[in-house]
C-alpha positions, 0 to 999 in steps of 0.5 A: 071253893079255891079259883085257879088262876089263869096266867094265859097271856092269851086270855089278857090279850082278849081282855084288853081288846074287849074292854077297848071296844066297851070304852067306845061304848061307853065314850058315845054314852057321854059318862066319863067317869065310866070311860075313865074306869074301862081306860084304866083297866085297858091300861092295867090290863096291857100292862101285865100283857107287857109284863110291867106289873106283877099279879 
């Protein structure tokens, strides 16, 4: 089955709040190789919101 893929910038946008509040999380867990991963994604995730990088 072919996914449609959602260009809603509304949807990124909740998608880098989300994973701002699950690298709290994740920093009070003391894992940060964990808290590194959650910070990329926030990052790569503000990115596309921006619009620097392409899908």
């Amino acid at each position: 089955m072919k996914q449609r893929r959602e260009d809603n910038p509304e949807t990124l946008v909740y998608i880098e709040q989300m994973l701002g509040e699950l690298g709290k999380l994740a920093k009070k867990t003391d894992n940060p190789l964990l808290a590194y991963m959650i910070q990329m994604a926030s990052e790569e995730a503000k990115d596309l919101i921006e619009g620097k990088r392409n899908h």
